[in-house]
C-alpha positions as CSV (number, residue, x, y, z in Angstrom):
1,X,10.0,33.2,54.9
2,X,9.8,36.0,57.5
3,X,11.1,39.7,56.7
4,X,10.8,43.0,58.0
5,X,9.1,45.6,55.8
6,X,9.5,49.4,55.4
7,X,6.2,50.9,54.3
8,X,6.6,54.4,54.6
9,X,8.8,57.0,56.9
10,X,8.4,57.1,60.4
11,X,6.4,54.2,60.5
12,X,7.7,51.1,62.2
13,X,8.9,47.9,60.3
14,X,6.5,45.5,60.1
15,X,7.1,41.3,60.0
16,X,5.6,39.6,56.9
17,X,5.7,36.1,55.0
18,X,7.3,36.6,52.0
19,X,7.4,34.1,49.1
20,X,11.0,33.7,47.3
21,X,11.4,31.4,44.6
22,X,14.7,29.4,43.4
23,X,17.6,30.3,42.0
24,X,18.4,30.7,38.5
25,X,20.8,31.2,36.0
26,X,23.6,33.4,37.5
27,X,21.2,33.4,41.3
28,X,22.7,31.8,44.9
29,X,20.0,31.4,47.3
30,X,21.2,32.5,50.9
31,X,19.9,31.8,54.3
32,X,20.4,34.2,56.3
33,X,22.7,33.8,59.6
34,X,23.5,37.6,60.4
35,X,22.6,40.9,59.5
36,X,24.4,44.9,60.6
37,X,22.2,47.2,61.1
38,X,23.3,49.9,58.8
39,X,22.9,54.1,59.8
40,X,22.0,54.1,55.8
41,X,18.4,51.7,57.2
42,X,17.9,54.1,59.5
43,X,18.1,57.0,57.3
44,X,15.4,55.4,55.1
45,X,13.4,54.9,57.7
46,X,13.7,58.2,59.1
47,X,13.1,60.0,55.5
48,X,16.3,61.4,55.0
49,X,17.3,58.9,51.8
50,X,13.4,58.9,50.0
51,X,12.1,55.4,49.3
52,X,8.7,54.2,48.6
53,X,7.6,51.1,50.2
54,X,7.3,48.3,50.4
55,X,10.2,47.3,50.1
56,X,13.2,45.0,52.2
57,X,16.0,46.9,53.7
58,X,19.0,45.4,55.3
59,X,22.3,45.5,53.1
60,X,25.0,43.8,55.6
61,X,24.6,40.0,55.8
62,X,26.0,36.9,56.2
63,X,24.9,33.5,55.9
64,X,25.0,29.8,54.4
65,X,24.2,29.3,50.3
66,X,21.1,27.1,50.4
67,X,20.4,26.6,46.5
68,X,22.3,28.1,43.3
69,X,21.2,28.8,40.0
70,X,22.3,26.2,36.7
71,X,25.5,28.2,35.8
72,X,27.0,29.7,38.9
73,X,29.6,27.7,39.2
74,X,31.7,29.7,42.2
75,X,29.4,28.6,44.9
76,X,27.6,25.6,46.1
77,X,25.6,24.3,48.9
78,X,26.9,24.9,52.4
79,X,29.3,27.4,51.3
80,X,29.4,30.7,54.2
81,X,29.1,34.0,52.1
82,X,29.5,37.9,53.1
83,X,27.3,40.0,50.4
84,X,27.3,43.0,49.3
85,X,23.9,44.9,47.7
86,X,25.6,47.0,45.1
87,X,26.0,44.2,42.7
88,X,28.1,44.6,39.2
89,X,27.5,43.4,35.8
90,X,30.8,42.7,35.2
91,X,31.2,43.8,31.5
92,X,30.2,47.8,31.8
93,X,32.6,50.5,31.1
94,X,32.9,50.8,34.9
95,X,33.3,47.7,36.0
96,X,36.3,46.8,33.1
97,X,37.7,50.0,34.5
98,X,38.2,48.7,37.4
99,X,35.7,50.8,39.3
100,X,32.7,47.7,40.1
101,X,31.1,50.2,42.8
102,X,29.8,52.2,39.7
103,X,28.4,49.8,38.3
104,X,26.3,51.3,35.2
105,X,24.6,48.6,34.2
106,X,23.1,46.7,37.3
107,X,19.7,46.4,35.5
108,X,21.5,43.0,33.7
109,X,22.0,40.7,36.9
110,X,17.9,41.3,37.8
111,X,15.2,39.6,36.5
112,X,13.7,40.5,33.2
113,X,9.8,41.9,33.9
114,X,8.5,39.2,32.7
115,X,9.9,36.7,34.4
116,X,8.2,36.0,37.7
117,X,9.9,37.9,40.5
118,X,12.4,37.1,43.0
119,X,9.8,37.9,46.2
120,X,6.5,38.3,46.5
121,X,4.4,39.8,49.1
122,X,0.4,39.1,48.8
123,X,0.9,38.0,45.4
124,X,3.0,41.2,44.0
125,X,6.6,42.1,43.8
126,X,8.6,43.1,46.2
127,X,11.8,44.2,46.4
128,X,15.2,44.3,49.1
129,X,17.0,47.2,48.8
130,X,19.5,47.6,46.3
131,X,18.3,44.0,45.4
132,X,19.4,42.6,48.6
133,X,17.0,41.7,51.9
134,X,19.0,41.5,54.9
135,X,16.3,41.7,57.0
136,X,14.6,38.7,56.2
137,X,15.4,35.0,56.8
138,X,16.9,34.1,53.5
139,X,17.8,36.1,50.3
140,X,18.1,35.5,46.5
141,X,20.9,37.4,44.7
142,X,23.1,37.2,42.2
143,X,26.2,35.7,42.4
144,X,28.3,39.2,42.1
145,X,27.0,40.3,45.0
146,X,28.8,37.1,47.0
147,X,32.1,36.3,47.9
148,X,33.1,33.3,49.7
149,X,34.5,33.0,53.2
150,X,36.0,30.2,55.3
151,X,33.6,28.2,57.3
152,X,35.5,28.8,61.1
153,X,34.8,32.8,60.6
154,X,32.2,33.7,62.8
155,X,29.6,35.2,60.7
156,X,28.1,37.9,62.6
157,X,31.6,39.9,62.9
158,X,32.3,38.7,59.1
159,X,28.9,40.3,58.4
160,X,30.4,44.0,58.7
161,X,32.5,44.1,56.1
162,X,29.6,43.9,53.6
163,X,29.1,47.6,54.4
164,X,30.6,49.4,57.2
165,X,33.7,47.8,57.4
166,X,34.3,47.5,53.4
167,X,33.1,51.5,53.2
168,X,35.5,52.9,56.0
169,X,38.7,50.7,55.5
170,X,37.3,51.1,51.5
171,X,37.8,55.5,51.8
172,X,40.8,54.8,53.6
173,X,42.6,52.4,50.9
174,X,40.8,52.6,47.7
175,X,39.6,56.1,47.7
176,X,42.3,57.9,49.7
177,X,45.3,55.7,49.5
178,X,46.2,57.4,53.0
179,X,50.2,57.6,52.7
180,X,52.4,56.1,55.7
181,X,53.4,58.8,58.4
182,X,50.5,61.1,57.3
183,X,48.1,62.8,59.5
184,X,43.8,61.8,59.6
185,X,40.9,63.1,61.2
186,X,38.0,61.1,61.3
187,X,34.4,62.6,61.5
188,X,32.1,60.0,63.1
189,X,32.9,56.9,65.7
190,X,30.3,55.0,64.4
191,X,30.6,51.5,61.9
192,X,32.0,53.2,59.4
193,X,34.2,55.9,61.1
194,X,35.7,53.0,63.4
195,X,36.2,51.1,60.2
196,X,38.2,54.3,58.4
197,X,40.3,54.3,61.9
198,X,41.4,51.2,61.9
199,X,42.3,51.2,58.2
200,X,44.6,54.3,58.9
201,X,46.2,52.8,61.5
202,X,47.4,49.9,59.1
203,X,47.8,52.3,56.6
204,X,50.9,53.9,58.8
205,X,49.1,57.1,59.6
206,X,51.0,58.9,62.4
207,X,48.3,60.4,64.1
208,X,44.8,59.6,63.8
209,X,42.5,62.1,65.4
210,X,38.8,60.7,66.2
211,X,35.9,62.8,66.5
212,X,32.4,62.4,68.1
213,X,30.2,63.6,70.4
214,X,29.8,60.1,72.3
215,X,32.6,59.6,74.9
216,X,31.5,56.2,74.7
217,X,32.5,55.9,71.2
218,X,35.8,57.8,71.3
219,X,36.8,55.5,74.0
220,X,36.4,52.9,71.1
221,X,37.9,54.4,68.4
222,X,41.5,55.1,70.9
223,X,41.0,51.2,71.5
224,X,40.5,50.6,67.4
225,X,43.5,52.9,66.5
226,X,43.1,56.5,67.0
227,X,45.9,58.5,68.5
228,X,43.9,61.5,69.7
229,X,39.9,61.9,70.3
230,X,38.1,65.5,70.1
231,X,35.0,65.4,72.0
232,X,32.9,67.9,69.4
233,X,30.0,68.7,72.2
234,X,32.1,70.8,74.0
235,X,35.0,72.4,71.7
236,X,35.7,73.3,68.3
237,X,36.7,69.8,66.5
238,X,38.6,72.3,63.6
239,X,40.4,74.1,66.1
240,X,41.3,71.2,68.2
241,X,42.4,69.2,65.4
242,X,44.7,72.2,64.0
243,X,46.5,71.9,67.4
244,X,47.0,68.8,67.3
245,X,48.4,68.3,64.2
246,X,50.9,71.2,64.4
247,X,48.5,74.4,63.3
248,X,48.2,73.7,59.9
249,X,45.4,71.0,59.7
250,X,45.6,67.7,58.4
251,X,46.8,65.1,55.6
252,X,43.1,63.3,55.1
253,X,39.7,63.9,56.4
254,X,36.8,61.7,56.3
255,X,33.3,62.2,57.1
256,X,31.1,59.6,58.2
257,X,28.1,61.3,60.0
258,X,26.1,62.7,56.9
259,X,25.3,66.5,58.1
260,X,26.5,70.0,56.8
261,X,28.3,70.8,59.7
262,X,30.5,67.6,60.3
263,X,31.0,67.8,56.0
264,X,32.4,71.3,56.4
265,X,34.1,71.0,59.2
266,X,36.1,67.6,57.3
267,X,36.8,70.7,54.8
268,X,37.6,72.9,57.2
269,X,40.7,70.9,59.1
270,X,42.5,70.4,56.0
271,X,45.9,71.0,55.9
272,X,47.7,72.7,52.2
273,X,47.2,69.7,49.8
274,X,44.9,67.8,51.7
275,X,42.3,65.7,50.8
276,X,38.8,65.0,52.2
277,X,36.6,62.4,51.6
278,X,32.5,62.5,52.0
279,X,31.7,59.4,53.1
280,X,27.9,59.9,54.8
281,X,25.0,60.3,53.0
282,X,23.1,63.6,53.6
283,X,19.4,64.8,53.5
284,X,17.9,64.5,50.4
285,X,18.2,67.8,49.3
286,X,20.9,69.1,51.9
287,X,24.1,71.4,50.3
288,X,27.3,72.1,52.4
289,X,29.1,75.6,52.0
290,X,32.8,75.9,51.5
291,X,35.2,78.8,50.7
292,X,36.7,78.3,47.4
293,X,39.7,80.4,48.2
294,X,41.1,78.5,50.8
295,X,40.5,74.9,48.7
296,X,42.2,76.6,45.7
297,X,44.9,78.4,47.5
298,X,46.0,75.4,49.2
299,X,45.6,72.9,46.2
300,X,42.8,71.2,49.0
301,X,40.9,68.3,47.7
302,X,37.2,67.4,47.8
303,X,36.4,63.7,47.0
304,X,33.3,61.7,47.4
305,X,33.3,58.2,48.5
306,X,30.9,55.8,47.6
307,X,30.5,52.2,49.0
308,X,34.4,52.5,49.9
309,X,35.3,52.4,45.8
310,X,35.3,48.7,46.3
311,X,36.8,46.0,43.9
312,X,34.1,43.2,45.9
313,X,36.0,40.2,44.9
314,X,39.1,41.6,45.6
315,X,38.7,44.3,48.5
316,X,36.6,41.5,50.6
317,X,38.8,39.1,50.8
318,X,41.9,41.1,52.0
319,X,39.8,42.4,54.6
320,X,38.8,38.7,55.8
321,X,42.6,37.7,55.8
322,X,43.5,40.6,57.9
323,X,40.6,39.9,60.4
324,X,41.8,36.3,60.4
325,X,46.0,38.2,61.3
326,X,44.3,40.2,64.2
327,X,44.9,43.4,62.5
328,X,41.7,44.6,61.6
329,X,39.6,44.1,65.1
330,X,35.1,43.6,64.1
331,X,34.8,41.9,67.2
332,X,34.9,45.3,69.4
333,X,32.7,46.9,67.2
334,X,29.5,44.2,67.6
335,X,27.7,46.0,70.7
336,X,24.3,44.0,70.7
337,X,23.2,41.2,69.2
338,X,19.2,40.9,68.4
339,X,16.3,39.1,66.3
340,X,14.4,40.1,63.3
341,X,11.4,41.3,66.3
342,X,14.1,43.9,67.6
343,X,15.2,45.8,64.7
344,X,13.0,48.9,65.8
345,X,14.9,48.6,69.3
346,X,18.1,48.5,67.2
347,X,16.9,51.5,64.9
348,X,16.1,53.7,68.8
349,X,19.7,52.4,69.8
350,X,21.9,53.4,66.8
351,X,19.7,56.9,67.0
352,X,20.7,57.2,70.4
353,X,24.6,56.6,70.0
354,X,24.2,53.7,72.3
355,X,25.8,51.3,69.6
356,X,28.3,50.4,66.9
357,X,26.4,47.8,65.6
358,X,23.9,46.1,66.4
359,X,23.6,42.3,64.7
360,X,20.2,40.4,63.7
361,X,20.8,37.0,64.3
362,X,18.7,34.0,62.3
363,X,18.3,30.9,64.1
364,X,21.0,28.2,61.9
């Protein structure tokens, strides 16, 4: 099969034949049909998130089981999956806690070294990120990172909720639990940030305040759900958001960009018991600066947010149903659609704000 490959930062991806073998035990074997391109892809590539190469990125896909393993018994031939790369065991102390996303024991649903590995490149291992590969033409996982869909969904929109959508709507209901008639400001109109907008908006928030620096994209997120958008190029996006929620800040904050300023400035708007939640990854390396006066004073709260604190098997599916109802909108946030060959061009895009999302497609 064909794949894109990340060697080292800065470099472009390269296409390579990669061998996969078959499914076993607990393994589906996927082709892929669609694939997000994910701001966390680019960051690897860019440096920002260290990885050594080679290695497979792409963690949003969709596509058609091809093969499974002897005792999965969930899925079979045919059947259309959404994945999601941060697999559970199932059994750990997180996952029977009900928190799956922290999964501490991932190591159990990979192969054992001596068994002969999933892909190969020239003869050696290789490895997809987080044990997925959703830029390449098929993938090999196991089956907790799958979860069935029905066959008349269109699979490049249902391809977003593997990451951006589950992480934004994921901060929104899991991590959150945003409260009907409460206020939200929303760092970043990107996948994610769109996704934690349109979440809030089913939530019951009253006013849902949208900040970028792309007019482009706030014109989206008032079209996904937002009441109010602060264009942060040319004002104060604390100060603006203060006034418009009354002066003294607001309910819930989330941060989907990944830098210090946009982090602090999530802190920053918070109104007296507020809560904000870090969603974007930053720089390896990167610290943000708050005073801890004014979170203390005010009973403020600082939460991180990881992969949307998602319960996969159960958070996916209530997503689906609610595309399916019309009340969760992924078709407006596909802007391009592209092939394995452009996911450079779709890296320069998203870099340039030009984007939501841009979606590899794999010919059926």
């Amino acid at each position: 099969m064909k794949a894109s490959v990340f060697y080292e930062p800065g470099k472009p991806l390269q296409i390579q034949e990669i061998d996969i073998d078959d499914p076993h035990g607990h393994e589906v074997l996927v082709k892929n049909i669609a694939s997000g391109v994910c701001h966390s892809d680019l960051h690897i590539v860019e440096g920002k998130m260290p990885f050594s190469g080679p290695i497979i990125l792409g963690h949003e896909p969709a596509g058609i089981v091809e093969k499974v393993g002897e005792e999965v018994t969930e899925f079979a031939p045919g059947d259309h999956v959404i994945a999601r790369v941060t697999v559970y065991c199932g059994h750990c102390t997180m996952c029977l806690s009900g928190a799956p996303n922290q999964c501490i024991n991932r190591v159990s649903t990979q192969r054992k070294p001596h068994e002969r590995p999933r892909m190969m490149l020239n003869g050696r291992k290789i490895t997809g990120l987080a044990d997925g590969a959703g830029f390449a033409e098929k993938m090999l996982v196991h089956e907790h990172a799958l979860v069935k869909i029905d066959k008349d969904i269109p699979l490049d929109k249902a391809s977003l909720i593997g990451c951006g959508v589950m992480t934004g709507a994921g901060a929104v209901f899991n991590t959150a639990k945003v409260q009907p008639g409460t206020t939200v400001a929303v760092f970043g109109a990107g996948g994610i940030g769109l996704s934690a907008i349109q979440a809030a908006r089913i939530a019951g928030a009253r006013r849902i305040i949208a900040v970028d620096i792309a007019e482009n994209k706030l014109a989206i997120a008032r079209r996904l759900g937002a009441t109010h958008a602060v264009d942060a190029s040319n004002s104060d996006p604390v100060e603006e958001i203060r006034k418009i929620a009354g002066g003294g800040g607001v309910d819930y904050s989330f941060e989907a960009v990944g830098t210090k300023k946009t982090a602090e400035a999530a802190i920053q708007c918070l109104a007296v018991r507020g809560t904000a939640t870090l969603i974007g990854l930053l720089p390896a390396g990167q610290n943000i600066e708050f005073t801890p006066g004014f979170v203390i004073s005010g009973e403020r709260k600082i939460q991180g947010c990881l992969s949307g604190s998602t319960r996969w098997r159960i958070d996916a599916p209530r997503l689906v149903e609610l595309y399916q109802q019309g009340r969760l909108n992924l078709d407006d946030m596909v802007s391009r659609h592209g092939r394995l060959e452009d996911l450079n061009e779709a890296f320069r895009a998203m870099k340039a704000g030009e984007v939501v999302r841009t979606i590899l497609m794999f010919p059926e």
